[in-house]
N, C-alpha and C positions, 0 to 999 in steps of 0.2 A: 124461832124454830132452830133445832140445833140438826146440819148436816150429819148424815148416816158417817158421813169421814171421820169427824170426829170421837171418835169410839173413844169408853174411858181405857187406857194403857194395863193392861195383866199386870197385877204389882209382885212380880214373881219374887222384884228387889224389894221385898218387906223388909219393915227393918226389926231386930229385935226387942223388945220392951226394956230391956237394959241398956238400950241403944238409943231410945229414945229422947232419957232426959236432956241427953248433952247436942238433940237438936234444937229443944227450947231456946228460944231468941232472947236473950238480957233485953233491959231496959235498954232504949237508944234514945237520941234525941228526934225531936219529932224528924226534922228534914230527914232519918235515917229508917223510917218509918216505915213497914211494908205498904204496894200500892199495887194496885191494878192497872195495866194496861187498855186504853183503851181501843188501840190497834197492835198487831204482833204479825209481824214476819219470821217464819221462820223458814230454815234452809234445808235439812233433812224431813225425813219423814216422821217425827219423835216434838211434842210438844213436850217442853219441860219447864218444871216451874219458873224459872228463873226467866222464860219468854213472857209468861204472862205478867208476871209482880216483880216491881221493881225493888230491890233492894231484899232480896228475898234469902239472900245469904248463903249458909254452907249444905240449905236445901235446895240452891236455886239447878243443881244439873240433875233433879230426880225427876224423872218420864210419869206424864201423868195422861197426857192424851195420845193418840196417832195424828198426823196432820193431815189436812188434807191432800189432795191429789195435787199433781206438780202443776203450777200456773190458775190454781183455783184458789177460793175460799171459802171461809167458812164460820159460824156465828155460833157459840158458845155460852148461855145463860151463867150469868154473875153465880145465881146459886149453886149449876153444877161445878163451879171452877172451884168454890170455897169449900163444897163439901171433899172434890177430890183431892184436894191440897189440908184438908183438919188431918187426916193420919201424920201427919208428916210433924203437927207441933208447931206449924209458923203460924201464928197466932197476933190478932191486933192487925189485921188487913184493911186497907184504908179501901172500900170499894168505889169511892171515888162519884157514887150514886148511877153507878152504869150498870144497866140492864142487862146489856150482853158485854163479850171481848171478840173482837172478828179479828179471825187468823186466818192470813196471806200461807200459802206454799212461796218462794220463790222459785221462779225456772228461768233457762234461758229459755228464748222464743224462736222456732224456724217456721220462719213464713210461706205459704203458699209460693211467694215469687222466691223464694232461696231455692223451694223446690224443682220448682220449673228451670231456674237460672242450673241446677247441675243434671238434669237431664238434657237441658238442650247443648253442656260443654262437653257431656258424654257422647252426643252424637255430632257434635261439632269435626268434618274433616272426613266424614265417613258416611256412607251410602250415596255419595255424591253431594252431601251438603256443603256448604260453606260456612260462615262465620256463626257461632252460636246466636250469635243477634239476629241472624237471616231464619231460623229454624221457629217457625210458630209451633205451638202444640194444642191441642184438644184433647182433653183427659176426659174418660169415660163417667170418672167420679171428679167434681171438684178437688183439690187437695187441701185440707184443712188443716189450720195452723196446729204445728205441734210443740207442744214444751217436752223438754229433758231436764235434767240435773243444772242447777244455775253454775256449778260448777265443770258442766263439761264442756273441754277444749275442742280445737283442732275443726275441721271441714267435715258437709256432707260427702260419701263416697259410694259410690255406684259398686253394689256388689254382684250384681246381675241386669244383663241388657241380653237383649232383644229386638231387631226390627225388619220386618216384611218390607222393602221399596213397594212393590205390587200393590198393596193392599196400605203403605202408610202407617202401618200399627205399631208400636212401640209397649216393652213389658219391661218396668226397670224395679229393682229391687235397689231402696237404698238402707245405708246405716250410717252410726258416730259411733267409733269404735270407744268413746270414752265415756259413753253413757250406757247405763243399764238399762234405764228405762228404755230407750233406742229399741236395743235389741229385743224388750218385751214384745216393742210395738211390729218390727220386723215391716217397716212402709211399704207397701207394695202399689204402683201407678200403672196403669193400662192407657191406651189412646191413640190418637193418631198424630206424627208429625210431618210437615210439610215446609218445603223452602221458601219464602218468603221474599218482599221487595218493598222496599217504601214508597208509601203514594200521597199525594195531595188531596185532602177532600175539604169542603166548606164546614165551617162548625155551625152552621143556621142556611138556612133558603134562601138562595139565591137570585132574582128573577131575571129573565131575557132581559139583556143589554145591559145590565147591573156592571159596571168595572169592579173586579175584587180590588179589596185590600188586603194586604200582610194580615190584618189583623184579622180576617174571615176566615183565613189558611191552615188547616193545620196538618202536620205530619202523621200516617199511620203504614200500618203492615198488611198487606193482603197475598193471597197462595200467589207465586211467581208464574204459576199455570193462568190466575185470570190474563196474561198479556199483557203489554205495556203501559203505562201512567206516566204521567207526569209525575217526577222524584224531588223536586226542586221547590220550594215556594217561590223564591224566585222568577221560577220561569212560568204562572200563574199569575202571580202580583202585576197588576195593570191591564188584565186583558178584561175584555166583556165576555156574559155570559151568553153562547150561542143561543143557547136554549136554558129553561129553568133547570138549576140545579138544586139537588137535596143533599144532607149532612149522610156522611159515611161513601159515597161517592163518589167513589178515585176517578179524577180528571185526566181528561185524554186533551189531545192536542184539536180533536174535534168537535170538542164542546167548549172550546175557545177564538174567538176573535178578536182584533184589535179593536179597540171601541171608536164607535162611530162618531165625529168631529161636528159632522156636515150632514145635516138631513135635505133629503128631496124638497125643494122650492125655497129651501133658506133663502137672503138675503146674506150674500157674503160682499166681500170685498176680494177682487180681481188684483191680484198684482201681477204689470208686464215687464217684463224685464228683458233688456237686450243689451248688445255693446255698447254703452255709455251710455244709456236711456234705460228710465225706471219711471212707471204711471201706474195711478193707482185708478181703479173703476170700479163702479158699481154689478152685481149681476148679479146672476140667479140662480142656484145652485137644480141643474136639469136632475140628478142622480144624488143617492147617499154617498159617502166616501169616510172611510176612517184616514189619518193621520198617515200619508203617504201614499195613499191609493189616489190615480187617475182618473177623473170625472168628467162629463161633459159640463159644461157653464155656459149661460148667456150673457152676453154684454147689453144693462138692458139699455142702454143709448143706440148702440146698433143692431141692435137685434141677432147681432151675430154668436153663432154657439163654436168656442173654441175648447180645448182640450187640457186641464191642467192639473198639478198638483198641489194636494190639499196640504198643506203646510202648517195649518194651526185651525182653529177652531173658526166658523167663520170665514176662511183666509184662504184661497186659489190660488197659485203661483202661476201664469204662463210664460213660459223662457221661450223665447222667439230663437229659432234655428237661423244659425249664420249663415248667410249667404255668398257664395264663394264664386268671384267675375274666373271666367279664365280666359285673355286674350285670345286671336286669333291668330295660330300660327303660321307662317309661312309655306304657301305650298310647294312642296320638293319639287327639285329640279326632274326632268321627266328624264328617262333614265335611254340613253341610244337601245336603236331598233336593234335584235340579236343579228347575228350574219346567217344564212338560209343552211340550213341544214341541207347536205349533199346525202341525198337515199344511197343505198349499196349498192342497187341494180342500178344508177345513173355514175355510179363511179369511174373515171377515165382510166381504161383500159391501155397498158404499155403498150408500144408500136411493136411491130413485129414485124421482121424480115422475113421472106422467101426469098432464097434463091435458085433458080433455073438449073437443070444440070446439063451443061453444055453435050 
């Protein structure tokens, strides 16, 4: 089937019948032999002979088809190629036994994420955003890859922006000032953006008590309004799952704990340890305990339940508190009785004369 793109070319460039003979191709040797292509790229919008047949000579720059659209193709019957190329006089075409010729447009390609990637540098720094990497977006339409000109240069450029904080919405117009096609197409994106944070989620189900690994971890982006996550794989890797986890599920500090070493009634091993003395006992683990949590344990020889830390799997550590004599000190000397306080009113009053008056 031959694509509607393909259209045969208006031969406006007729050539004259006096002008014809001296397109006649001489005898050549075979190798110099016209040929059919059975694939063609071309670059503009103009099929000419010289895309399709090789070796096609001083007819090979004459326009015979349109090409298809930029970054498509398109499939062209062996007989329509022959019949639109006999005015021309190239004659003795080696068709190669191909049924059709399928012709490429080339274009450059701009990807949906190129797109993305210069909307969110345009609002990079502004409306209160941060780094273009922090800015997720949600378009209203997906954005679908576009091809231009294989030969146009230079970046996409924001020719109009737009954005409501309130409401999150974004209206950007972009272009490539060095494509034509661009500005046929005139891009135009709607949606919303929002600042973002990276978070920790499991790539598969997780179940209670599971320790992740590294390799269940992986990194994504979610609104920096759902609240805090865990950022780190890192700070993930090695814990247990509080509870079952599922994939897409930014991890909080809450739905992690250290993993459990020591289950309820284990059989561990007691180790006592004091100043120059270390023994090792049997007992019974009374409580769970992860890896540095304090538990109660029985000693089961004496049945006594003391207090310790879990130190490895299996493994109670008890460290016996030092015990500290402190002599008996001397009692102080008792201290002399004070001398009696003399009240005001018992204060001894100076003598006092009278004398008579003779």
């Amino acid at each position: 089937m031959i694509r509607s793109a393909l259209r045969p070319f208006a031969l406006a460039l007729a050539l004259s019948p006096a002008f014809l003979p001296a397109l006649v191709r001489p005898a050549a040797a075979a190798d110099d032999k016209p040929a059919l292509r059975a694939n063609v790229v071309v670059i503009g919008d103009i099929v000419r002979i010289g895309d399709v047949v090789e070796n096609a000579g001083i007819v090979a720059d004459v326009p015979i088809f349109r090409a298809p659209d930029l970054g498509t193709k398109g499939a062209v019957a062996t007989e329509r190629v022959v019949e639109a190329i006999r005015p021309h006089q190239l004659i003795g075409i080696d068709t190669r036994g191909l049924a059709e010729v399928i012709v490429t447009r080339a274009s450059r390609v701009i990807t949906a994420q190129e797109i993305s990637a210069e909307i969110a540098h345009a609002l990079e720094g502004q409306y209160g955003f941060g780094d273009a990497q922090h800015i997720g977006l949600n378009f209203d339409h997906a954005p679908r890859t576009l091809h231009v000109e294989q030969d146009a240069t230079g970046t996409l450029e924001v020719t109009a922006l737009s954005y409501d904080p309130r409401s999150a919405r974004f209206d950007v117009t972009l272009d490539l000032p060095s494509s034509m096609a661009m500005r046929r197409l005139t891009p135009h994106f709607t949606g919303t953006a929002v600042a973002t944070i990276d978070v920790v989620t499991v790539d598969h189900p997780i179940v209670r008590g599971e320790v992740l690994k590294a390799s269940d971890l992986v990194v994504g982006r979610r609104p920096k309004s759902d609240g805090p996550a865990i950022a780190d794989t890192h700070a993930a890797a090695g814990l247990a799952a509080r509870h079952e986890l599922r994939p897409n599920q930014p991890l909080r500090e809450a739905d992690l704990m250290k993993p459990v070493v020591v289950q309820r009634s284990d059989t561990v091993t007691i180790i006592y340890e004091a100043p120059g003395l270390s023994l090792t006992l049997r007992g019974q683990a009374q409580e769970a305990g992860a890896l540095g949590d304090q538990i109660n344990v029985e000693n089961v020889q004496s049945k006594r339940v003391v207090q310790g830390v879990v130190t490895g799997p299996g493994r109670v550590t008890v460290i016996a508190k030092p015990v500290h004599v402190i002599e008996a000190a001397p009692a102080p000397a008792a201290a002399p009785e004070p001398a009696p306080k003399v009240q005001p009113s018992e204060a001894p009053q100076p003598e006092r004369r009278v004398s008579s008056a003779e």
